[in-house]
C-alpha positions as CSV (number, residue, x, y, z in Angstrom):
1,X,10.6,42.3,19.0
2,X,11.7,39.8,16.8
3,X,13.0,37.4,19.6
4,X,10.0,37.8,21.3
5,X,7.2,36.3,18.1
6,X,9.7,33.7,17.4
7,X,8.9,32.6,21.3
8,X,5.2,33.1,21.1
9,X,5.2,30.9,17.8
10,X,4.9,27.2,19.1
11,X,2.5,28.9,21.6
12,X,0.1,30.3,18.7
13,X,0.8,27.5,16.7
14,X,-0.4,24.6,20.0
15,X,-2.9,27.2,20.5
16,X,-4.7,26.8,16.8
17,X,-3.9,22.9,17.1
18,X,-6.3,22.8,20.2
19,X,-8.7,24.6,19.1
20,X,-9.1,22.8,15.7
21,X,-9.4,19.5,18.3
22,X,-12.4,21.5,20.1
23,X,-15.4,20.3,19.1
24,X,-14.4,16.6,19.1
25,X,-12.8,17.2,22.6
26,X,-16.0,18.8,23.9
27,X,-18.3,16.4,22.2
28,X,-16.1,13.5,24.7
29,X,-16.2,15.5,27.5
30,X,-20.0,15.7,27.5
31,X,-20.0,12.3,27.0
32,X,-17.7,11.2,29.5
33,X,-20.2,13.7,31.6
34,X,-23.1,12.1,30.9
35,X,-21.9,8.4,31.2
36,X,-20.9,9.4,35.3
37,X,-24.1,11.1,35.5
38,X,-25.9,8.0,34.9
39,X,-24.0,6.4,38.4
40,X,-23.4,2.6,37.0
41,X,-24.4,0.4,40.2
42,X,-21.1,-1.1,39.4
43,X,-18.7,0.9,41.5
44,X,-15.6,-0.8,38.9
45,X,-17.6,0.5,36.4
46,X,-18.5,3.8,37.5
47,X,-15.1,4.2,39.0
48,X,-13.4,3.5,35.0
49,X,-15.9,6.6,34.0
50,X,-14.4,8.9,36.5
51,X,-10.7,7.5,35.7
52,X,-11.5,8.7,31.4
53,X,-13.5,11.8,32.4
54,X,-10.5,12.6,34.3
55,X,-8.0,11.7,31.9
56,X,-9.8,13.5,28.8
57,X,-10.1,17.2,31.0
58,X,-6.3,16.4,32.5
59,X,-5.2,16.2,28.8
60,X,-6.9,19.6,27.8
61,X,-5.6,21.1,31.3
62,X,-2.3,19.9,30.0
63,X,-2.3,21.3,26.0
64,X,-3.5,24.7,27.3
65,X,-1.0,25.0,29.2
66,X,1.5,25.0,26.2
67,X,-0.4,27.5,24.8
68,X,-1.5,31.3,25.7
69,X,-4.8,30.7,26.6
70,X,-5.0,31.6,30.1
71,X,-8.9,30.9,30.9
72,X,-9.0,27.9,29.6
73,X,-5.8,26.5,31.3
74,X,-7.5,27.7,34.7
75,X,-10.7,26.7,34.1
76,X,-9.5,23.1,33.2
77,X,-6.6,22.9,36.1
78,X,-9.4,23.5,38.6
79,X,-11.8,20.9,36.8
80,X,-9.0,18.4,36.8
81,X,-8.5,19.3,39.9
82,X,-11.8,18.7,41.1
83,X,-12.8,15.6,39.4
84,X,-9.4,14.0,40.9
85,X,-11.3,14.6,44.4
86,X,-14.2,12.7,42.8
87,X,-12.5,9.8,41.6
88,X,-11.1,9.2,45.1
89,X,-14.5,9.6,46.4
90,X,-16.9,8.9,44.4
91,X,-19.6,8.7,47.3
92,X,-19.0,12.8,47.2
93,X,-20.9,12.8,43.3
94,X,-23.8,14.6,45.1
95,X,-26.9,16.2,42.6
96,X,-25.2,19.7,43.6
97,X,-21.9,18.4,42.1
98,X,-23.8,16.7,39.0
99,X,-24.8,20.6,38.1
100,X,-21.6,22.0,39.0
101,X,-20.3,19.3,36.3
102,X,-22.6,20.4,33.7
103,X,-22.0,23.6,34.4
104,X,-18.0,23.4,33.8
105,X,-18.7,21.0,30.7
106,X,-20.9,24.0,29.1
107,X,-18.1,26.4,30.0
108,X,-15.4,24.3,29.1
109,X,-16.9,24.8,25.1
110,X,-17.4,28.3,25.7
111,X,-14.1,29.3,26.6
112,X,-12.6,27.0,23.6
113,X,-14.5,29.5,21.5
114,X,-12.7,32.0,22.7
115,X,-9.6,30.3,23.0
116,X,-10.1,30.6,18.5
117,X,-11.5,33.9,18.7
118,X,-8.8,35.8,21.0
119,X,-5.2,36.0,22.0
120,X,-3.9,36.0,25.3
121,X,-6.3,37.1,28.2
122,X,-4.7,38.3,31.8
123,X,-5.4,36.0,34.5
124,X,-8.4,37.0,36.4
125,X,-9.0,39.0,39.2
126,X,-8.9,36.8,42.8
127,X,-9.9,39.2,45.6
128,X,-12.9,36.8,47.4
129,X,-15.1,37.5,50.0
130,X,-16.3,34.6,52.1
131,X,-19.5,35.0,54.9
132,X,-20.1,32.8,57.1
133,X,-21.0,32.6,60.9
134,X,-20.0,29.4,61.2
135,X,-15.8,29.6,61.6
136,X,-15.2,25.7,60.6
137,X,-17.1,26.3,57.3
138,X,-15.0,29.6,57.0
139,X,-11.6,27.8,57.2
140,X,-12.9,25.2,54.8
141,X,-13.8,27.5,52.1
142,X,-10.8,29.8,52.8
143,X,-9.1,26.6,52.4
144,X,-10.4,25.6,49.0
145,X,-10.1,28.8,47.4
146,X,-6.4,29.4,48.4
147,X,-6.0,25.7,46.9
148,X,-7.4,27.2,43.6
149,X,-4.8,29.9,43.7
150,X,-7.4,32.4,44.7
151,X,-7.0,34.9,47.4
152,X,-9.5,34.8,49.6
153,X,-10.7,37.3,52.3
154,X,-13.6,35.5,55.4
155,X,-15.5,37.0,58.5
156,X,-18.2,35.8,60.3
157,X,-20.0,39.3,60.5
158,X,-22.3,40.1,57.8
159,X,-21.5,44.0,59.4
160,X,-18.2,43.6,59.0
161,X,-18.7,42.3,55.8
162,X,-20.5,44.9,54.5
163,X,-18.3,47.4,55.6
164,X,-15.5,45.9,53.8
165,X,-17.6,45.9,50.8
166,X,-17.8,49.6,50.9
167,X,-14.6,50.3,51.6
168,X,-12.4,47.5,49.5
169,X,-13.2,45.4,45.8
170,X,-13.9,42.1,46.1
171,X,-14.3,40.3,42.6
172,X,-16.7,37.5,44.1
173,X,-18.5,37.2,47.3
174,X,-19.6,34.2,48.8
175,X,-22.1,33.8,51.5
176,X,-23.9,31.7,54.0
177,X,-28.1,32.2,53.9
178,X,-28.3,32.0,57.6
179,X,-26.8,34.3,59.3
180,X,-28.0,36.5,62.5
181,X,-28.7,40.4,62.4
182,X,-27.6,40.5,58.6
183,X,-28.9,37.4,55.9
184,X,-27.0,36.5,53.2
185,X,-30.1,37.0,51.1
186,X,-30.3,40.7,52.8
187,X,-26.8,41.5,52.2
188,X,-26.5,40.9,48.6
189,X,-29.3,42.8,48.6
190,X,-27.5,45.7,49.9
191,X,-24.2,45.1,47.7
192,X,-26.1,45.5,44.6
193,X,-26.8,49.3,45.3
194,X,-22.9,49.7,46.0
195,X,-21.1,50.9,43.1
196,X,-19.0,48.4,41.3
197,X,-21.0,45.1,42.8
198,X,-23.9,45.4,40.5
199,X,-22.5,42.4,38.3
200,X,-20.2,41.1,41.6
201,X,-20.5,37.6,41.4
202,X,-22.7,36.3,44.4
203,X,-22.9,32.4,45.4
204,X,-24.6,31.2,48.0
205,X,-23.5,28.8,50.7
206,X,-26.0,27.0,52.7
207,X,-27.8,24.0,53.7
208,X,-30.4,24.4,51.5
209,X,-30.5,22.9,48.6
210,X,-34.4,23.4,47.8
211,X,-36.4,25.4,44.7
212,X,-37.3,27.7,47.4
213,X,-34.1,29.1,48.0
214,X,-32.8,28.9,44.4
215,X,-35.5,31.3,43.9
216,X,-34.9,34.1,46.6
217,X,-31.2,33.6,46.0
218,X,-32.4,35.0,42.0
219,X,-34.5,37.8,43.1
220,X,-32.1,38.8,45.9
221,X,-29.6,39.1,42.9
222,X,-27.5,35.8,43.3
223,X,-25.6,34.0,40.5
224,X,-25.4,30.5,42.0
225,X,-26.1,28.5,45.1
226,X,-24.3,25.6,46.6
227,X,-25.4,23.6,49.6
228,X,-23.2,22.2,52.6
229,X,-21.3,19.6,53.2
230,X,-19.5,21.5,51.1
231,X,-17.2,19.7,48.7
232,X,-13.8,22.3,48.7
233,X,-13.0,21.9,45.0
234,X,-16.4,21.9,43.6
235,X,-16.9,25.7,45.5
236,X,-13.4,26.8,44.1
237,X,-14.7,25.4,40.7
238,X,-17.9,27.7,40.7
239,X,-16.0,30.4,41.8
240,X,-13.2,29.9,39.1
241,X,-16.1,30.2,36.5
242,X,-17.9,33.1,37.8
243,X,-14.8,34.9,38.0
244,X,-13.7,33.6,34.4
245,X,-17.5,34.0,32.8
246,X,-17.2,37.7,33.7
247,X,-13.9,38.6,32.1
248,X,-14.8,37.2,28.9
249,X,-15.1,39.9,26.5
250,X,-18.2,39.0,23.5
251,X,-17.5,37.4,20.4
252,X,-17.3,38.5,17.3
253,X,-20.6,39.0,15.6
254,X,-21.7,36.3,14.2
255,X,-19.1,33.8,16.3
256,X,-20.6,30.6,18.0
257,X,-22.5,30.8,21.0
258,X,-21.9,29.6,24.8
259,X,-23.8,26.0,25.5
260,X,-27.0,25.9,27.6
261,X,-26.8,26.5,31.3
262,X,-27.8,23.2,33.2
């Protein structure tokens, strides 16, 4: 309907502005990245990096937002969201959240692609799966994710958990290493023969943080591994980009690629 274009125009129209600003905005936000990365001894220094990484990803979270493109507003809501966190503590800028940075950085350009090469996208999927035997990390995570917006589902039985799996969808499943009867490296195991979880993304909670376990986590059939303490909004930011990274359809032939994975 007529009345209806004439209210998607400013939206197309800040949508194309934004995307002409994307390769200058992502060159500063890897910038911005790098600069924190390097951890200035001066904690007014390094605390001024955090404050303009913040402010350059709070300004893209904002201009999305007037436009249609869904992943992108999510993605950078939930990065704003987590580098706020940061710049309150920046004693919580752990190597596992260095990655995690990286990682959303990369994404960040990859969706802005997309943003130009697409019209609107549905909001993702949030059905998530969180398993853990220990119940305060549980209530953390469940925390976090509900935070993001997400809607997540916990137990503390890997049995339980995989009979859940075969009877409902989860769109991500999170889970603890160390569990008794049932590991988490045993039970993704299992959910990749379940129809429907062959491309689930799985991320690994535990407190490991060695080569080691990187590597089961990959032949087990993991995506991604983060070690406890956990840091709430740096889990619901992995999880946002699984989730997102999935949905994304290709681009057209001969359209830009994503940025390397750190």
């Amino acid at each position: 309907p007529r009345a209806q274009a004439k209210k998607r125009g400013p939206e197309v129209e800040a949508a194309a502005h934004l995307v002409a600003q994307a390769p200058a905005i992502c060159a500063d936000l890897r910038k911005l990245f790098q600069l924190v990365a390097q951890r200035s001894p001066d904690a007014a220094e390094q605390k001024m990096r955090l404050q303009n990484f913040y402010r350059r990803v709070h300004f893209v979270a904002a201009a999305s937002g007037l436009t249609e493109c869904a992943p992108l507003t999510q993605m950078a809501v939930v990065f704003e969201a987590l580098l706020y966190v940061l710049l309150n503590d920046p004693a919580r800028i752990s190597p596992s959240v260095l990655r995690t940075l990286a990682s959303l950085v990369d994404f960040m350009e990859l969706l802005f692609q997309h943003a130009g090469a697409s019209g609107p996208a549905n909001p993702p999927s949030v059905r998530v799966l969180v398993v853990d035997d220990d119940p305060v990390c549980n209530r953390l995570v469940v925390s976090a994710l509900r935070e993001a917006k997400l809607a997540p589902q916990s137990t503390e039985d890997p049995i339980v958990a995989w009979q859940w799996a075969n009877s409902e969808h989860f769109d991500v499943i999170l889970l603890d290493i160390e569990m008794p009867v049932l590991n988490g490296f045993e039970l993704c195991k299992r959910l990749r023969t379940v129809p429907g979880y062959e491309r689930t993304p799985v991320i690994f909670v535990t407190i490991h943080n060695d080569f080691e376990n990187r590597a089961k986590s990959s032949l087990s059939g993991g995506d991604d591994l983060i070690a406890k303490p956990i840091l709430p909004m740096e889990l619901a930011a992995k999880v946002m980009l699984h989730l997102l990274r999935k949905q994304l359809p290709p681009l057209p032939q001969g359209g830009p690629s994503g940025g390397s994975e750190h």
